[in-house]
N, C-alpha and C positions, 0 to 999 in steps of 0.2 A: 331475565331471570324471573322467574315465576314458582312459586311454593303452592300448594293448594292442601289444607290440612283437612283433615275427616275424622269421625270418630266420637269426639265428644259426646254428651249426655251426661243422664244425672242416674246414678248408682246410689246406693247404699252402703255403707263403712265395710270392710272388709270385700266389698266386690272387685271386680276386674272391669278394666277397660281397656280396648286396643287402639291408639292412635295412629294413623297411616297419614303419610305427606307422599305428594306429588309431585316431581319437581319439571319444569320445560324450561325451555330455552338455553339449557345447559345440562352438561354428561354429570349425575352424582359422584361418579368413578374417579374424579380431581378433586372432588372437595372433602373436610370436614362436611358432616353432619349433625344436626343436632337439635334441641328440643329443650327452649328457656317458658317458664310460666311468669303469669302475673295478677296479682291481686287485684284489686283497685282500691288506688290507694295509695300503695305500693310501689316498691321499683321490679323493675324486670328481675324475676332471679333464673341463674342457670340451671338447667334440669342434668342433662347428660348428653353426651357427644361423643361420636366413632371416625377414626379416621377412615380412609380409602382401604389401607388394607386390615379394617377388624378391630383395632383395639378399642376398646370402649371404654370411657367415665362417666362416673356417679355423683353428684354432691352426696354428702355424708346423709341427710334423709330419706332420700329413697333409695338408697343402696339395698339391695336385697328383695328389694319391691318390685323396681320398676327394670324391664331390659332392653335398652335399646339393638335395633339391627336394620341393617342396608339391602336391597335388592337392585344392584348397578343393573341386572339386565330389565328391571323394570321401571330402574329408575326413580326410587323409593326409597324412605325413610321410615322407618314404625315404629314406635312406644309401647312397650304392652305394661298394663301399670295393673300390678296384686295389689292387694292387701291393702285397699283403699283408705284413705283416713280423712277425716272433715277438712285438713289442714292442708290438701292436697288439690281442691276448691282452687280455682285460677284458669285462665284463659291460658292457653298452651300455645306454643307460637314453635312452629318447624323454621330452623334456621340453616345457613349454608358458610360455608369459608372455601374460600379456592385454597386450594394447598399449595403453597410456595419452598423456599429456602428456610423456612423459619417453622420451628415447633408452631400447630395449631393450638394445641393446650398447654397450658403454663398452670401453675399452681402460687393461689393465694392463700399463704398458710398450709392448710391439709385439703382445703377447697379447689380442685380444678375449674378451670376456665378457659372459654376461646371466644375472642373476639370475632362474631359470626358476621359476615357485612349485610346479607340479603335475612327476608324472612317472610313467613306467609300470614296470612288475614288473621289467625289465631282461632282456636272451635273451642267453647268453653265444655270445663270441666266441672261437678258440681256433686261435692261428697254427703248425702244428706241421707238422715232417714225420715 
């Protein structure tokens, strides 16, 4: 299993950026998908995550900002992130889950979550003017 993220750079508060992951050794089309940042510092936090067929979640901060989406025939994961904020600053890491018998995403509180098992090298992101 192999991830390979792209994309990263350094923007300006309100700009756009487009994340793109690559995934080999394995079909995207069985798995969760998904997309956790990290500070340093920090703990891992979760960004957002789509199953196999479409649904998508947000943690409650970048809801409305950021959209994740899949391309099984290419075998890809993308991040497109609006409305950039300083706070949003973190090394972005493309995640994976094989889809089994069991919910991929559960919810802690109003906060979804999935336990992702694989993940790629991280491309930093960096909100500044």
């Amino acid at each position: 299993v192999q991830l390979v993220e792209s994309g990263g750079g350094l923007v300006q508060p309100g700009g756009s950026l487009r994340l793109s992951c690559v995934a080999s050794g394995f079909s995207v089309s069985d798995y969760t998908m998904g997309w956790t940042r990290q500070v340093p510092g920090k703990g891992l936090e979760w960004v957002s995550g789509i199953y196999s067929d479409g649904d998508t979640y947000y943690t409650n901060s970048v809801k409305g900002r950021f959209t994740i989406s899949r391309d099984n025939a290419k075998n890809s994961v993308s991040l497109q992130m609006n409305s950039l904020i300083p706070e949003d600053t973190a090394v972005y890491y493309c995640a994976a889950r094989k889809e089994d018998n069991r919910p991929s995403v559960y919810y802690v509180g109003e906060e979804p979550r999935c336990d992702f098992g694989s993940w790629g090298q991280g491309t930093q992101v960096t909100v500044s003017s």
